[in-house]
C-alpha positions, -999 to 999 in steps of 0.1 A, spaced: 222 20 -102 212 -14 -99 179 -28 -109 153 -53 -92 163 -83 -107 200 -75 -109 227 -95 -88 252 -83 -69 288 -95 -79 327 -87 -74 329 -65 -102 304 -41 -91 315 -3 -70 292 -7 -37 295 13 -9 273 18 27 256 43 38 243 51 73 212 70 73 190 81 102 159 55 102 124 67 122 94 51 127 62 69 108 47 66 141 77 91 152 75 113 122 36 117 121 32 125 158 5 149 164 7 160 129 -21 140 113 -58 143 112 -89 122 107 -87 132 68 -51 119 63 -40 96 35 -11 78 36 11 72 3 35 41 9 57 30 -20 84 15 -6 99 -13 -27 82 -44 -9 91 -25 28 57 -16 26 47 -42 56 77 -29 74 66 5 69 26 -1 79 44 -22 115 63 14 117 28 31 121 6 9 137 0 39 166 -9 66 140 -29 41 118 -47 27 153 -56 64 163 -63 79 134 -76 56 110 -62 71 77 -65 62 42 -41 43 31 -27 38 -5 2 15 -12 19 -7 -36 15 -41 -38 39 -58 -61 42 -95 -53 84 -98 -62 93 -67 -46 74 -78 -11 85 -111 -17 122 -97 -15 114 -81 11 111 -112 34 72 -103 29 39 -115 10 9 -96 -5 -10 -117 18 7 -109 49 1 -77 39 -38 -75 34 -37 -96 67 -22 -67 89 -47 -44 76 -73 -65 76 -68 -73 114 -69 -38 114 -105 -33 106 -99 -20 73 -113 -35 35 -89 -35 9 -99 -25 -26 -79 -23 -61 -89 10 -81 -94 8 -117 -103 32 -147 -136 30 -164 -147 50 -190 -144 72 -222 -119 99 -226 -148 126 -214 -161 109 -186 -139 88 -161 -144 73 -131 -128 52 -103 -143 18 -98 -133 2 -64 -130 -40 -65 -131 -50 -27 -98 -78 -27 -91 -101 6 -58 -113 -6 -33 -120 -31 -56 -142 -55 -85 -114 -58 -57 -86 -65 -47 -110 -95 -80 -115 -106 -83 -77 -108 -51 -77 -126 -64 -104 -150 -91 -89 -156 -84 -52 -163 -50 -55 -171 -16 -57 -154 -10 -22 -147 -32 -20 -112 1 -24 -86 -21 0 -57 -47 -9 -29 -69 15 -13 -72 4 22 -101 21 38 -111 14 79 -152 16 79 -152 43 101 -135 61 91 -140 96 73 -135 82 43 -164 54 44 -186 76 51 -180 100 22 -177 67 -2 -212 61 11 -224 93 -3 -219 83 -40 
């Protein structure tokens, strides 16, 4: 298998594939409900993917929870900025999660990011391991039982 950084050269056994390709929009239909989240971790496609359900996301307004590594969107003909941009337009706020706490008692702190230089700063700051962003539209479900806490 190859790996992210790896190029592609004459040696190497590759072969295509065709594979069936749907929108989420298509898959979704009808099967989601105001209390959906949506996990996307797609390589960098994740723009691609979010364009793919713009109906669903518009109707429903669901969580959503995706990756956001820089190099892999980048190869991807994308940007985290671009990114946080669509969703933005969107209605929605952006946060990056992080872990506070002992051992015992844990708990999710949520940094509110509007683009690539606040999700670094996050990084910076609590270390490089935070790749997800909790997107959340404010009225959705979800806002209103973060307001609660």
């Amino acid at each position: 298998f190859a790996k992210p950084n790896d190029r592609i050269n004459d040696s190497m056994d590759i072969r295509s594939v065709r594979v069936p390709v749907h929108t989420g929009d298509a898959m979704l239909k009808d099967r989601c409900g105001d209390n959906t989240l949506l996990k996307i971790d797609v390589e960098g496609f994740e723009y691609r993917v979010l364009r793919g359900l713009e109906s669903t996301i518009g109707k429903i307004r669901p969580a959503i929870y995706l990756e956001v590594e820089p190099e892999w969107l980048s190869r991807a003909d994308s940007s985290v900025d671009q990114l946080i941009s669509w969703i933005s337009t969107r209605g929605y706020k952006c946060f990056v999660p992080t872990i506070r706490g002992s051992s015992v008692f844990r708990r999710i702190v949520l940094h509110s990011v509007e683009n690539d230089r606040d999700i670094m700063g996050v990084r910076e700051k609590f270390g490089n391991q935070f790749r997800n962003v909790l997107a959340i539209h404010p009225e959705s479900i979800f806002s209103q039982r973060m307001r609660q806490f």
